[in-house]
C-alpha positions in Angstrom: 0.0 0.0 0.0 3.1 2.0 0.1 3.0 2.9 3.7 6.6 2.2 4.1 6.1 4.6 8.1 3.0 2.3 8.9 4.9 -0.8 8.1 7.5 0.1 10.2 5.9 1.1 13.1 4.2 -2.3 12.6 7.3 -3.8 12.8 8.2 -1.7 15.9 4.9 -3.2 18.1 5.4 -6.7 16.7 8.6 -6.4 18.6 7.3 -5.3 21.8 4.4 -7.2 21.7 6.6 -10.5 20.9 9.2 -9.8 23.2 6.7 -9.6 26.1 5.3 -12.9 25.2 8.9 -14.1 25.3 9.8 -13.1 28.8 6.1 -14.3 30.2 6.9 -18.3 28.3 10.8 -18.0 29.3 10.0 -17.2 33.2 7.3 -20.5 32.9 9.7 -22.5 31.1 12.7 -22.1 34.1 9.6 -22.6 36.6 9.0 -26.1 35.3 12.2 -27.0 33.3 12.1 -30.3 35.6 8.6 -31.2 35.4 8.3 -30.7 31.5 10.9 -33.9 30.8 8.9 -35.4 33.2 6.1 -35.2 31.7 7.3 -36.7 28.4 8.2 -39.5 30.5 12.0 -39.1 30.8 14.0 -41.2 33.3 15.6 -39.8 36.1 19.0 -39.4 34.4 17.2 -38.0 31.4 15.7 -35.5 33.7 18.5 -33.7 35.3 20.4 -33.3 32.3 17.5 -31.5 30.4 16.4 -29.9 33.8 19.9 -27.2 33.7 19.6 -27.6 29.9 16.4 -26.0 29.6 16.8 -23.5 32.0 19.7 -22.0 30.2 17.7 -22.6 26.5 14.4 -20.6 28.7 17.0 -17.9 29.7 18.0 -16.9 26.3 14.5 -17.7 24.4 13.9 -14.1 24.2 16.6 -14.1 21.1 15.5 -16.7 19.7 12.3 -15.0 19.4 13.6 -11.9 18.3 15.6 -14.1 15.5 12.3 -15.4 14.7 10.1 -12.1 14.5 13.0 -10.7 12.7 13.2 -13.0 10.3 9.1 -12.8 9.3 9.7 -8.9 9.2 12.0 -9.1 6.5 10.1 -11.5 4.7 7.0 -9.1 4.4 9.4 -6.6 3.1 10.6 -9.0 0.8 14.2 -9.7 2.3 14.6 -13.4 2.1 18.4 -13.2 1.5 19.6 -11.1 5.3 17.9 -13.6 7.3 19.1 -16.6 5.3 22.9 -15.1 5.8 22.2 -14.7 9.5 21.3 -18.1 10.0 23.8 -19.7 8.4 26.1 -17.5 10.4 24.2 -18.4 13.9 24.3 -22.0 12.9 28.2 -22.2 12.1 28.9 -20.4 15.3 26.4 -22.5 17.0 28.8 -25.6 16.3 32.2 -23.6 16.2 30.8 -22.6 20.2 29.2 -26.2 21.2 32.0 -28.4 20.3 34.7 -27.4 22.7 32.5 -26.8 25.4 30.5 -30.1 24.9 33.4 -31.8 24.6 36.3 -30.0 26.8 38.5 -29.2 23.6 41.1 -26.2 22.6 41.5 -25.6 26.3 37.5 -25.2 27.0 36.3 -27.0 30.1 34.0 -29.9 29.4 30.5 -29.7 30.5 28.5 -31.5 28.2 25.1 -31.2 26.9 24.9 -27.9 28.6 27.4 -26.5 26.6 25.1 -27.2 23.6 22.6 -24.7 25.2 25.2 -22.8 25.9 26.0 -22.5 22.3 22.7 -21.8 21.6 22.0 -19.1 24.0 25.2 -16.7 22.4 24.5 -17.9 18.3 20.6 -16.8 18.9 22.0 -14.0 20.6 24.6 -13.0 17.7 22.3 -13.7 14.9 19.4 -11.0 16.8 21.5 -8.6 17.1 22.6 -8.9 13.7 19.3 -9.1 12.0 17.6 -5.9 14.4 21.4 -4.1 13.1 20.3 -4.9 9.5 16.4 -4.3 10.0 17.6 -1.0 11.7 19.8 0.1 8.6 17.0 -1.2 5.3 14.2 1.0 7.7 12.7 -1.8 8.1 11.7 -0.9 11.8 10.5 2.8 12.7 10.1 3.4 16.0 6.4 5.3 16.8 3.2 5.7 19.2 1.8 3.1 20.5 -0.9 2.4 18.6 -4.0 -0.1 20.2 -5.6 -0.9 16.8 -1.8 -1.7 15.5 -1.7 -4.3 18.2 -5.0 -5.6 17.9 -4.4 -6.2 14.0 -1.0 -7.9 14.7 -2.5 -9.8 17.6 -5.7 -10.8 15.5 -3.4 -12.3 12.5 -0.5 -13.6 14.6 -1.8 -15.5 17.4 -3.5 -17.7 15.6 -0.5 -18.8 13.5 1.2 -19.2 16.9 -1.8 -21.3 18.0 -2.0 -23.3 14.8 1.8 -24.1 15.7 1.7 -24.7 18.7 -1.2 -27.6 18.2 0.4 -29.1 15.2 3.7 -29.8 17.8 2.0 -30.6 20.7 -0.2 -33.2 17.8 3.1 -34.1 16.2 4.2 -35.5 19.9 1.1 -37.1 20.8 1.2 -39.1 17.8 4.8 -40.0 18.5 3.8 -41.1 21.6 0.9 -43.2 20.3 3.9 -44.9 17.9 6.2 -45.5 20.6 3.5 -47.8 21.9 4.7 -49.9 19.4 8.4 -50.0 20.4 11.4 -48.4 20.5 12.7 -49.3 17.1 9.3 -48.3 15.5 9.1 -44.8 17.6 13.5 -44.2 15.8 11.8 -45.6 12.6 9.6 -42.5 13.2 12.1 -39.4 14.1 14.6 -40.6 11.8 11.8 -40.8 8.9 10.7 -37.4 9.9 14.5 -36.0 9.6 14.7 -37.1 6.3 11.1 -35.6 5.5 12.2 -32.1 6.4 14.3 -32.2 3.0 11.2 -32.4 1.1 9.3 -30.1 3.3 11.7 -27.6 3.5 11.1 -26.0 0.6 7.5 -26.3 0.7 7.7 -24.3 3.8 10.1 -21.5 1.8 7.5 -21.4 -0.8 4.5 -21.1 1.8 7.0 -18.3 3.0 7.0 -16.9 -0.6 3.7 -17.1 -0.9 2.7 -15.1 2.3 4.9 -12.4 1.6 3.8 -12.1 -2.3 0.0 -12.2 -1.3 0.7 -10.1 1.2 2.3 -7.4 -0.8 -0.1 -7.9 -3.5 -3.1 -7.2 -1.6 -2.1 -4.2 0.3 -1.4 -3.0 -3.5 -5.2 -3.9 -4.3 -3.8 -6.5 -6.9 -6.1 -9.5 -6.2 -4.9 -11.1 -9.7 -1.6 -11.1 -8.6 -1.9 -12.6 -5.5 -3.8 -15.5 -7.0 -1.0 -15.6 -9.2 1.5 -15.9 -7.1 -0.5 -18.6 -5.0 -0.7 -20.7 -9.0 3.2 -20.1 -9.3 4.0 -20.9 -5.6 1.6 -23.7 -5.6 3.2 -25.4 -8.5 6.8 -25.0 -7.5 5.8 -27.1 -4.4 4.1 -29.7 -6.3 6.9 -30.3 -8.4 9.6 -30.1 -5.8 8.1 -32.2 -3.2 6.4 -34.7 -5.6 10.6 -35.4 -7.0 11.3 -35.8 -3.3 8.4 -38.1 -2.9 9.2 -40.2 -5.8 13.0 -40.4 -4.1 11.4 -41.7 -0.7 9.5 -44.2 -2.3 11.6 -45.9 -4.5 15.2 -45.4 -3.3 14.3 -45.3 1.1 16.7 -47.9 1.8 19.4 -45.4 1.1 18.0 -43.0 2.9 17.7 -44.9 5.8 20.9 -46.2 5.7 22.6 -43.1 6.0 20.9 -42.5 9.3 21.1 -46.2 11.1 22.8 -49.3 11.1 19.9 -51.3 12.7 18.0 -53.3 10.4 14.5 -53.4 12.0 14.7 -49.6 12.3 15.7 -49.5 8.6 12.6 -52.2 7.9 9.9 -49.8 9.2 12.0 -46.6 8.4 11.5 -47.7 4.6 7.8 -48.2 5.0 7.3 -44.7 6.4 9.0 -43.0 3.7 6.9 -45.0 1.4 3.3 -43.7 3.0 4.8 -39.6 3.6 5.7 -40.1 -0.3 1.9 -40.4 -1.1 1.1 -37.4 0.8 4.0 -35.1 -0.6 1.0 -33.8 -2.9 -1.4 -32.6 -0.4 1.6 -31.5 2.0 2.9 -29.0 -0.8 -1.0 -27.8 -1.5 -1.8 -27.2 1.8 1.9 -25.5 3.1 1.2 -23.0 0.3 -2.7 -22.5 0.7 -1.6 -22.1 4.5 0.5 -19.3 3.5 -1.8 -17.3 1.0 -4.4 -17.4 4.2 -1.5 -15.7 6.2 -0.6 -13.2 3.5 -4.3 -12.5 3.7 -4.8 -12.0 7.3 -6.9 -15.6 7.4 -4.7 -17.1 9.9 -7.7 -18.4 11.7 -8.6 -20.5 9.3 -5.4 -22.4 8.7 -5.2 -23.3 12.4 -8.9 -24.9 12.3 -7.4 -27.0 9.1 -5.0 -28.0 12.0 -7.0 -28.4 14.7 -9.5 -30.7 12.3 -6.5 -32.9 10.2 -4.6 -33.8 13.4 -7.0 -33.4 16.8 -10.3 -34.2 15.3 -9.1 -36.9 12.9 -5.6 -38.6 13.2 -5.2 -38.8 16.7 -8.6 -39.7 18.3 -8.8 -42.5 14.6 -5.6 -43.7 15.9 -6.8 -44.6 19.3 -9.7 -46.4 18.2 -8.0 -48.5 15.8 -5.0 -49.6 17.8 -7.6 -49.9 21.3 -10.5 -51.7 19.3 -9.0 -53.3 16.3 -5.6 -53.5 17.3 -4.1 -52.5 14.0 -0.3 -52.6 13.3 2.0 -49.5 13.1 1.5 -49.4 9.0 -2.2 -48.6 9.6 -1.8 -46.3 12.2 1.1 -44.5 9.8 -1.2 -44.2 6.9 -3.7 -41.9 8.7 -0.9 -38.9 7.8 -1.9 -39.1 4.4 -5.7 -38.9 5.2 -5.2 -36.4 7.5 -3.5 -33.6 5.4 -5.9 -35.1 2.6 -8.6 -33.1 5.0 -6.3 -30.5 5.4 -5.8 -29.8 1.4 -9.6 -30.5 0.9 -10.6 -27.7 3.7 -7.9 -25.4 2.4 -8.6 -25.3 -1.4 -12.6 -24.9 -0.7 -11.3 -21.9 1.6 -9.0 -20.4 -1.4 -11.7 -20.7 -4.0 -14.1 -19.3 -1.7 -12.0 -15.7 -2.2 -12.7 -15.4 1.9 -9.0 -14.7 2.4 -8.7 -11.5 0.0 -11.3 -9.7 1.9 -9.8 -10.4 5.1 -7.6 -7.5 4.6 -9.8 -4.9 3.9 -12.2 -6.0 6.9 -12.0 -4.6 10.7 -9.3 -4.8 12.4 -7.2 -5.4 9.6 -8.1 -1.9 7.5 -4.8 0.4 6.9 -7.2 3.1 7.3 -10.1 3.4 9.6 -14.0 2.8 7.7 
């Protein structure tokens, strides 16, 4: 809309507004940072390393949190480049820092895995202050009154993408807990199967990224053809990328696998996972994108209830009842991922061709301009 002063202020409340939220979830996290392995069922051992590892992680989640809101600043300016260089830069210091500490070399005393968080702490730390430096310098951020409607706008269109989040984790972990029912080697089947998912997911998520930022952008300019054409362009990108990767899981997962374990029961099962997240590369890439043209719109609601209905309506509670009543085998509990982002992609393209999410933005709260 070529309000580059209201954009900035923007920008300026996010900040305030996020870095509040940080200190409230960091002084909670160092209140329970023993009971929170706990509850994931950790041994005793388990639990008093993580216990002074978390603290320390809690203590310095405010940068992290500035890394992040950094980061999605730039990308609604269109900067995809600075925050890329920053955290490639936070994630080589992050190692150049963790491996002496962790491990006592080049004269550093060794402490062990709370070095890692350690590490961490001053890399998040680094990369903040670089990106709010460089955010600073492009007038990205300008500094203004603090404005209530502002904050109700950012509030209204952020906290449901940080609810929508949160769910699909805390989901993701129920689930993996419902799979480690099955076994220890089934449950590493799983995390390792998911590592080597985030290759092909990745750059879905760059191109929901893209997508956002581009609606975004387009809609504040009133150019509703563009958007839509950068939702097609985005949308197809992801297909094709994450349908190659798809094709690789399913007919080459042995190697894969192999380059992650040793153990061939985990590799048994690891193959058949990759198989079943192939088949839903598809509707992954679909939804990740539609997800992010909702965002660029200001319909973050509506991506969290695709959440909400795909994993906590659906996946979980249909997993229950068929391992408690029918007692079905890990494969059949693994396929209900592809059904549940099948829901997903079905809810999200009805809500696309609807055109709901291009009048989101010039709707209360989210007008530029009072009605």
């Amino acid at each position: 809309a070529e309000k580059p002063q209201e954009a900035g202020n923007t920008a300026y409340q996010s900040i305030i507004v996020v870095s509040g939220v940080a200190v409230f979830i960091s002084l909670i996290g160092i209140a329970f940072s023993y009971e929170l392995p706990l509850i994931m069922g950790a041994d005793d051992e388990v639990i008093r390393i993580a216990d002074t590892y978390l603290k320390i992680i809690f203590y310095a989640f405010i940068f992290t949190t500035l890394v992040n809101i950094l980061t999605g600043i730039m990308h609604g300016n269109g900067d995809t480049k600075t925050p890329l260089k920053a955290i490639i830069f936070v994630n080589i210091l992050h190692f150049v820092i963790a491996y002496p500490l962790i491990y006592g070399k080049f004269g550093c005393p060794q402490i062990g895995v709370p070095g890692a968080a350690i590490a961490i702490g001053i890399s998040e730390a680094a990369g903040a202050v670089w990106l709010f430096w460089a955010a600073l310098k492009r007038g990205y951020i300008k500094k203004g009154p603090i404005d209530t409607l502002l904050t109700r706008r950012v509030l209204r269109v952020g906290m449901p993408v940080a609810f929508d989040r949160v769910i699909q984790q805390l989901g993701q972990m129920a689930f993996a807990t419902i799979v480690m029912g099955y076994g220890t080697t089934a449950y590493a089947a799983h995390q390792i199967g998911l590592s080597i998912e985030a290759f092909s997911f990745m750059p879905g998520l760059g191109l929901s990224i893209a997508a956002s930022t581009m609606v975004g952008q387009s809609l504040g300019a009133k150019k509703k053809e563009k958007a839509e054409l950068s939702t097609v362009e985005a949308t197809r990108l992801a297909v094709i990328i994450m349908t190659v990767m798809g094709l690789c899981f399913f007919f080459l997962p042995y190697l894969f696998m192999r380059a992650f374990t040793t153990d061939p029961q985990v590799i048994e099962y690891g193959t058949v996972f990759l198989k079943i997240v192939a088949v839903l590369q598809i509707p992954l890439a679909i939804s990740m994108v539609l997800a992010g043209t909702l965002r660029g719109g200001g319909d973050s609601r509506y991506s969290m209830f695709t959440t909400i209905a795909g994993m906590w309506l659906f996946r979980i509670p249909a997993a229950l009842i068929l391992i408690n009543l029918f007692h079905v085998g890990l494969y059949t509990t693994w396929s209900l991922m592809v059904l549940d982002w099948l829901i997903r992609c079905s809810l999200l393209v009805n809500r696309y061709r609807s055109g709901e999410w291009q009048k989101r933005v010039y709707s209360p709260p989210y007008l530029l301009e009072p009605p």
